[in-house]
N, C-alpha and C positions, 0 to 999 in steps of 0.2 A: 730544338724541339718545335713542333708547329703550333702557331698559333692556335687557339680554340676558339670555334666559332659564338659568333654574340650570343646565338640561343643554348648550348653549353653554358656559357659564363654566365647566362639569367639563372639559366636551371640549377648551377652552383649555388648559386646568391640565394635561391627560391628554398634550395633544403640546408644551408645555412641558417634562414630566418627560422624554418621550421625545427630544426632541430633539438632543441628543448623539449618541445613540445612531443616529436617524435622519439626522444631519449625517455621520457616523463612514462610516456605509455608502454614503451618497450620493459623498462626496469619497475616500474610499479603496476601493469596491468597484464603484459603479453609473457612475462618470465613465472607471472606467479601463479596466472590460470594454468599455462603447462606443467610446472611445479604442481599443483593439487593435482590435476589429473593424474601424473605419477603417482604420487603420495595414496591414490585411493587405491591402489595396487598394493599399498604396501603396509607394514607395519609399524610403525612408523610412533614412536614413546617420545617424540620431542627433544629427550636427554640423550639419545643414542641415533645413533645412522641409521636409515628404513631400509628395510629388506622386503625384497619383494615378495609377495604372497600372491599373487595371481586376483584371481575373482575371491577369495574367503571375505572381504569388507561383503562385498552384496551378499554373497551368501548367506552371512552373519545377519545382512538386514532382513532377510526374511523370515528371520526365526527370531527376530527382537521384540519381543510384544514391548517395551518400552518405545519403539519408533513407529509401531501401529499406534500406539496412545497418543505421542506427536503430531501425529500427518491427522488423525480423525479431529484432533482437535483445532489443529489450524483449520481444514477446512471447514470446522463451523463454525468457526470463526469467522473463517473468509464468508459462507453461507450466510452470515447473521448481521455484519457489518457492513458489508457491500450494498447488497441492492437497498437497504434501509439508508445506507448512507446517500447515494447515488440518488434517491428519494427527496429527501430532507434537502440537499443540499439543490437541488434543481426546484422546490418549492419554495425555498429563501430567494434565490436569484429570481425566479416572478414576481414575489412579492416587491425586491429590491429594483428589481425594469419599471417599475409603477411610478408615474407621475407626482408624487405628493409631495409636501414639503419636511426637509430636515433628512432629504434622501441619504445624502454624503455622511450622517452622522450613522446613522442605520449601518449604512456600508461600512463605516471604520468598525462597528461595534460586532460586526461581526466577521471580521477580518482578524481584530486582532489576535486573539487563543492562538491564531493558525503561527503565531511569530512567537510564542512562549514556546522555549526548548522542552522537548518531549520529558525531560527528567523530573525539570519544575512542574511542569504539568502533571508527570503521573505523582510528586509527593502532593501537588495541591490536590487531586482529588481520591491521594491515600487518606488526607486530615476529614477531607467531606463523607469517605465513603463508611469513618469510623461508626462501629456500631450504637453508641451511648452518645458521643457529643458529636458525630460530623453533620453536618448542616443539612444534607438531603435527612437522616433518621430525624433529627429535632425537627422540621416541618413537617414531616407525615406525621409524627404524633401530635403536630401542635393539629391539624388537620384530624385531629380525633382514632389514627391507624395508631392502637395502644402497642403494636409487637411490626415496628418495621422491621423489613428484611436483614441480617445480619448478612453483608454485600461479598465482603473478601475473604466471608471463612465459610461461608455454603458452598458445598457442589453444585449447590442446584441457581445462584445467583452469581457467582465469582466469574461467570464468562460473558453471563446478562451484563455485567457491573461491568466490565471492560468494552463493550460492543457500545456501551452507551458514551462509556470515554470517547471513544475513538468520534463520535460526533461532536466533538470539542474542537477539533484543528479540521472542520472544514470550508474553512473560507480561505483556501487555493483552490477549490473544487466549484464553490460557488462563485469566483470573480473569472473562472474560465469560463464556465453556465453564462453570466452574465455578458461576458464579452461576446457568446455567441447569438446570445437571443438579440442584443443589440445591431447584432448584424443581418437579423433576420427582414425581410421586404415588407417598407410599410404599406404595399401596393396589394401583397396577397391577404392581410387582413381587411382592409377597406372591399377586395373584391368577397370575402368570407362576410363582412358587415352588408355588404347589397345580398347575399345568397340568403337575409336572415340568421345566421350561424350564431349561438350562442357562445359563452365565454368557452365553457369545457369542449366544446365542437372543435373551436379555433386554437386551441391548445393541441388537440388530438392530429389534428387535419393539417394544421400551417406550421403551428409553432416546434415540436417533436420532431415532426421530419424536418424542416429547414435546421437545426439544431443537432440532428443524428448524427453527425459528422465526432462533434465536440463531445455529444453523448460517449460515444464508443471511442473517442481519446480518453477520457475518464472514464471507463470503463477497461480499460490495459489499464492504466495508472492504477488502480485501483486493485485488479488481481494482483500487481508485481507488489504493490504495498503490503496489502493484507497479508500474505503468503510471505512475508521477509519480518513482520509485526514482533517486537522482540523486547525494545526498552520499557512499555507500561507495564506487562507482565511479569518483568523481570525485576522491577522496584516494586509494584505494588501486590503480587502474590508470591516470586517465585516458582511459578510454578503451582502452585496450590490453592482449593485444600485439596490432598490424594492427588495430584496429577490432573486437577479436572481445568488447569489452564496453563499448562505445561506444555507450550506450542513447541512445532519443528526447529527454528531458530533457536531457542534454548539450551535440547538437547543437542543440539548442532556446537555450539559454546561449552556448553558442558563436558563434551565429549574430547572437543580439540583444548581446553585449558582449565580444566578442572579433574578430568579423566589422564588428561595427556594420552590421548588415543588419535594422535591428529590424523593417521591415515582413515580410521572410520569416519573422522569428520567429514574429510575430501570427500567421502566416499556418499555421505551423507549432502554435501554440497551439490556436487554431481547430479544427487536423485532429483533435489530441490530445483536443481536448474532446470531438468528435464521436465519437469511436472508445472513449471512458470511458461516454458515453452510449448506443450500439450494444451496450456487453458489457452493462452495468447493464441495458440495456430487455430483453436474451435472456435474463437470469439471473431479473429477472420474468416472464419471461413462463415460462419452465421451473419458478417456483416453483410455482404450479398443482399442478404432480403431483408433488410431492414436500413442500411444505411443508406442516404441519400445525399450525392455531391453536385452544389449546384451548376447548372450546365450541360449535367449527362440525361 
């Protein structure tokens, strides 16, 4: 047989190394997205072999007012969490850019929440958000509010009460903020300090647009998060009271292993995917007029 030449025998060597890796993604990533995609075609009870049914899952979904209740509710979810959060956490990273002393301790203290696992996090503030003994009611009453909000059995607070959770684990959000304002030119503030410019000026003018970049990576991170939000809701209301925080994720779970309806699931997947991919493609395309990369 003939020899194989040296660059052969690298290229051997090269998907040798990889191979794990490539086997990894094949049977755990690239077999199972093709699998649902099927499965949303079909019928599919978990106990039994899927039969194909053609389009009836979407059909199905647009007569579901239980996955209109889903989908309204994440997104205001996402509406109510996001830009408040995306807020709070770039007003922390200013504060935390700031020259004073005992800076590193500030940093740790608000870094750390973002590293307590999502479950401990939402029983720690299922105990806070208790209506008679959790610790937010007992300071508003001690603060003279005789009838605090009753947080995870109102409709009209149990989404409030989660959107405020969810400003617990932002300090991944604010140490990327941070990393960017760091990076911003101390040359364009010193020329904004000769033009006169005050602090909110050079915030608006230097710091924001040198920053836009980082902005709108947290800003995708942030729709893919919100829109997939599943474990706080699902230990501290279920779902409830009445469905009024019963997100798409949920009923997504519910459907594929508590329903055993796994082809609605896929099917449900599927929408999920498409509608992560509609906000992600409008948030590029509105980067254009707002995002700035230094250089260009």
């Amino acid at each position: 047989m003939p020899r194989m030449s040296r660059q052969t025998v690298n290229f051997l060597k090269g998907m040798a190394f990889l191979s794990p890796w490539l086997v990894g993604v094949l049977v755990f990533t690239t077999i199972p997205i093709g699998l649902s995609l099927y499965y949303s075609f079909c019928n599919y009870p978990l106990v039994q072999p899927p039969v194909f049914v053609g389009w009836h899952n979407y059909n199905y979904m647009i007569h579901d007012h239980v996955f209109w209740i889903s989908l309204k509710n994440t997104l205001l979810y996402a509406l109510m969490s996001l830009p408040m959060g995306m807020v709070i956490a770039l007003a922390l990273a200013l504060l935390l850019n700031a020259n004073i002393r005992g800076l590193s301790i500030y940093r740790t203290i608000i870094f750390l929440p973002s590293l307590i696992p999502l479950v401990a996090s939402a029983m720690l503030w299922l105990w806070m958000y208790n209506s008679k003994l959790g610790l937010i009611n007992v300071t508003l009453r001690s603060l003279g509010i005789a009838h605090p909000p009753p947080w995870l059995t109102s409709t009209q607070w149990a989404m409030p009460a989660l959107v405020l959770m969810s400003f617990w684990s932002l300090g991944n959000t604010v140490v990327i903020y941070l990393a960017g304002l760091q990076d911003v030119p101390r040359e364009l503030y010193e020329a904004a300090d000769l033009d006169g410019a005050n602090l909110p000026r050079k915030i608006w003018h230097v710091t924001l647009p040198s920053i836009s970049p980082v902005i709108f990576f947290n800003l995708i991170m942030g729709i893919i998060g919100s829109l997939q939000t599943f474990t706080q809701p699902f230990i501290m209301t279920q779902g409830g009271p009445i469905r009024a925080t019963y997100l798409y994720t949920m009923y997504l779970y519910d459907n594929a292993f508590t329903f055993l309806r796994m082809g609605y699931a896929s099917a449900l997947a599927w929408v999920q995917l498409l509608l992560v991919l509609t906000l992600t493609a409008l948030a590029f395309w509105t980067s254009r007029f707002w995002v700035h990369y230094q250089g260009k």
